[in-house]
C-alpha positions, -999 to 999 in steps of 0.1 A, spaced: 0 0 0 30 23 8 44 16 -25 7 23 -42 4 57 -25 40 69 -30 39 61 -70 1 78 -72 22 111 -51 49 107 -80 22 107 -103 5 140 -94 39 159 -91 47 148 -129 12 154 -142 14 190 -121 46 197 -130 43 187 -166 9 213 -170 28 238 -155 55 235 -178 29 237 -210 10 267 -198 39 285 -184 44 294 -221 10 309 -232 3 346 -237 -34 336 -218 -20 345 -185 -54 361 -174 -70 329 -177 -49 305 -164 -37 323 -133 -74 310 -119 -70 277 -131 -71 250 -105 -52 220 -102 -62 198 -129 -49 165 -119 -77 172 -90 -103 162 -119 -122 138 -103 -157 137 -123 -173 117 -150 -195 146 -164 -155 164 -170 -143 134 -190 -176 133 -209 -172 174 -216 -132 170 -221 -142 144 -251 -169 160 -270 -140 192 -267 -112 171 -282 -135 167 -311 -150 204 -316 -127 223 -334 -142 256 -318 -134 242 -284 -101 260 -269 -116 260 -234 -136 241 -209 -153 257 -179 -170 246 -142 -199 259 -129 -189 256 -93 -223 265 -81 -244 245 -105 -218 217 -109 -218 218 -151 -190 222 -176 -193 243 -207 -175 244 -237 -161 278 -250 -144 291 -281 -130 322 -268 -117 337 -236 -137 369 -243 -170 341 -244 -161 327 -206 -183 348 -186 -168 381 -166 -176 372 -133 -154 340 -125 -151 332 -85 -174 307 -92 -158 289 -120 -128 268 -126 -113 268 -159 -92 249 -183 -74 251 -214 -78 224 -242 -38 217 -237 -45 217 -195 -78 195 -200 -60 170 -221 -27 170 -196 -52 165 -167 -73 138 -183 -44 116 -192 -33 117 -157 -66 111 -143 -67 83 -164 -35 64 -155 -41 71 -119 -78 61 -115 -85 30 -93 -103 5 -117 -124 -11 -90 -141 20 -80 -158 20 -115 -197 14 -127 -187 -7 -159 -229 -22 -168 -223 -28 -205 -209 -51 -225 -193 -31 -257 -182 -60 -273 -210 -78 -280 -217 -85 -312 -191 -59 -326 -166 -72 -358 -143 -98 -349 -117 -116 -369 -85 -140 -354 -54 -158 -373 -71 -187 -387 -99 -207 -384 -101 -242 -375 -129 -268 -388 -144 -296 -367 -169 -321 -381 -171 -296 -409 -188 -272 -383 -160 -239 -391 -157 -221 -357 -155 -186 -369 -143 -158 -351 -178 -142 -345 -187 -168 -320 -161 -152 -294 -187 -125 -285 -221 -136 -297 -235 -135 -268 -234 -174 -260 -217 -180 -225 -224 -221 -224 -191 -227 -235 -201 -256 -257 -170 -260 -284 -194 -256 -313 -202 -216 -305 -162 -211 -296 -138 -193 -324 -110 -216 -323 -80 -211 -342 -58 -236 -360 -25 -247 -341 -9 -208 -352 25 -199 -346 12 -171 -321 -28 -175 -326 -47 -143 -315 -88 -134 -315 -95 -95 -320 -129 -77 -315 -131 -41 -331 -149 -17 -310 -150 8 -338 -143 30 -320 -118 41 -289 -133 32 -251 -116 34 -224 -113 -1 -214 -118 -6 -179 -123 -44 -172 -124 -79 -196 -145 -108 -192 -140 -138 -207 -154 -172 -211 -137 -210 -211 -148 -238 -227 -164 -265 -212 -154 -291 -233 -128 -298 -259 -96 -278 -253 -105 -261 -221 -66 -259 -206 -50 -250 -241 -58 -214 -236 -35 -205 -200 -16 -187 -204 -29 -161 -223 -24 -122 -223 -53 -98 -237 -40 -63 -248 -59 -29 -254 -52 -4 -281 -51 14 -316 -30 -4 -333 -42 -36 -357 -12 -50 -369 -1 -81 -359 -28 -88 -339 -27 -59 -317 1 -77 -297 19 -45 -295 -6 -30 -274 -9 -18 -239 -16 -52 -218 -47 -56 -200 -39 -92 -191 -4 -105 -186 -5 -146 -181 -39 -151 -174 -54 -183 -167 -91 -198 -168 -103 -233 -148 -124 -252 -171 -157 -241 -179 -147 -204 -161 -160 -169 -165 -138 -146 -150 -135 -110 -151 -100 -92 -153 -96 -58 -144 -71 -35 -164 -43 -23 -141 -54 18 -156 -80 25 -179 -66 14 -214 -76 41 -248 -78 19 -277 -105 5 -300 -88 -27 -307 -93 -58 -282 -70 -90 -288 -64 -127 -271 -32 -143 -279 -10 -169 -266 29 -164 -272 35 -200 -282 27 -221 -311 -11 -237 -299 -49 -238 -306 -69 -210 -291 -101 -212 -281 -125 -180 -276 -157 -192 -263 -174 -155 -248 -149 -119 -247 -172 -89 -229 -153 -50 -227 -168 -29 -203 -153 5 -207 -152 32 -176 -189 49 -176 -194 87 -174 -227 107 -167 -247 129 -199 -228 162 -204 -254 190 -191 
């Protein structure tokens, strides 16, 4: 725990430090000398706000009702209202800073994650194997079908480095994985596997940031992994380092939940 807290301290003083050092820079000064600490951003309804900002192109600032509790988006400084003691403001630079902080020191088990965004969503994996000319495509790894009955698995041929990959199409913020064994044929071919999150396609998204390092299932399992920080990525993968079969029989992504922008 004394390790834990020490490295979330380090954390902060970066993230501070590191904002500092941007808006030191900017002509803004008027602004930004009420800014608050923005690795203090501790709200769903900011990260909701902070996201529909990255994409406006007329977004350059996001402000806090202190009062009332909501975020606006402005354009201009001149659009922030005069009278400010009762907001707290950010650049898009500072927001972004702050958020990526927020996100790497969030605890993961403290998050509402009801949804599965996988489900159903495009999937594709190395190869696909053939048994009692039934082919076990890669769509049946998130179908929906948690019996874990070998005929609704994706199962790969015996690949060098065999991976499954679900396409969110689009980025989450991956908060937690469940997965599904089989509960018959090839139940223990699987462990260990790892189960990475990120942008990146190529080679089956094993370049990614890891959201499971050497995981292991007992047969017939459903077990629910828990990112170690919130992974960015749109791209979900299951892959085994070694030359094997593997089997896919259920994948659910739950992403970190925020409230409606107001």
């Amino acid at each position: 725990m004394g390790v834990f807290m020490l490295a979330t301290l380090l954390l902060q003083i970066f993230c501070f430090a590191s904002i500092n050092s941007d808006e030191s820079q900017s002509t803004r000064k008027s602004v930004f000398e009420e800014v608050h600490n923005p690795t203090q951003i501790t709200t769903s309804m900011f990260h909701k706000t902070f996201h529909q900002c990255s994409m406006d192109y007329t977004c350059n600032y996001i402000v806090k009702d202190v009062k009332s509790h909501t975020y606006n988006r402005f354009k201009d400084e001149q659009e922030i209202p005069a009278e400010r003691s009762n907001f707290v403001i950010w650049s898009k630079k500072q927001a972004r800073r702050g958020m990526s902080c927020y996100l790497q020191g969030h605890v993961i088990s403290s998050i509402s994650v009801p949804g599965n965004i996988a489900y159903k969503k495009p999937s594709s994996h190395s190869s696909t194997s053939t048994i009692q000319e039934i082919p076990l495509v890669a769509s049946f790894g998130n179908d929906g079908d948690r019996t874990g009955d070998w005929q609704r698995c994706s199962i790969t041929t015996k690949d060098l480095v065999p991976w499954w990959q679900v396409d969110l199409t689009r980025q989450a913020a991956v908060a937690s994985i469940q997965i599904r064994n089989g509960a018959t044929w090839g139940q223990l071919r699987i462990n260990p596997f790892d189960i990475s999150v990120g942008d990146d396609r190529s080679s089956g998204g094993r370049n990614n940031a890891l959201c499971v390092k050497d995981g292991t299932l007992a047969i017939g399992e459903l077990k629910k992994f828990d990112c170690p920080r919130l992974l960015l990525g749109r791209y979900v993968t299951v892959f085994l380092n070694r030359q094997e079969y593997l089997q896919v029989c259920e994948l659910e992504v739950y992403e970190f939940q925020t409230e409606l922008f107001v």
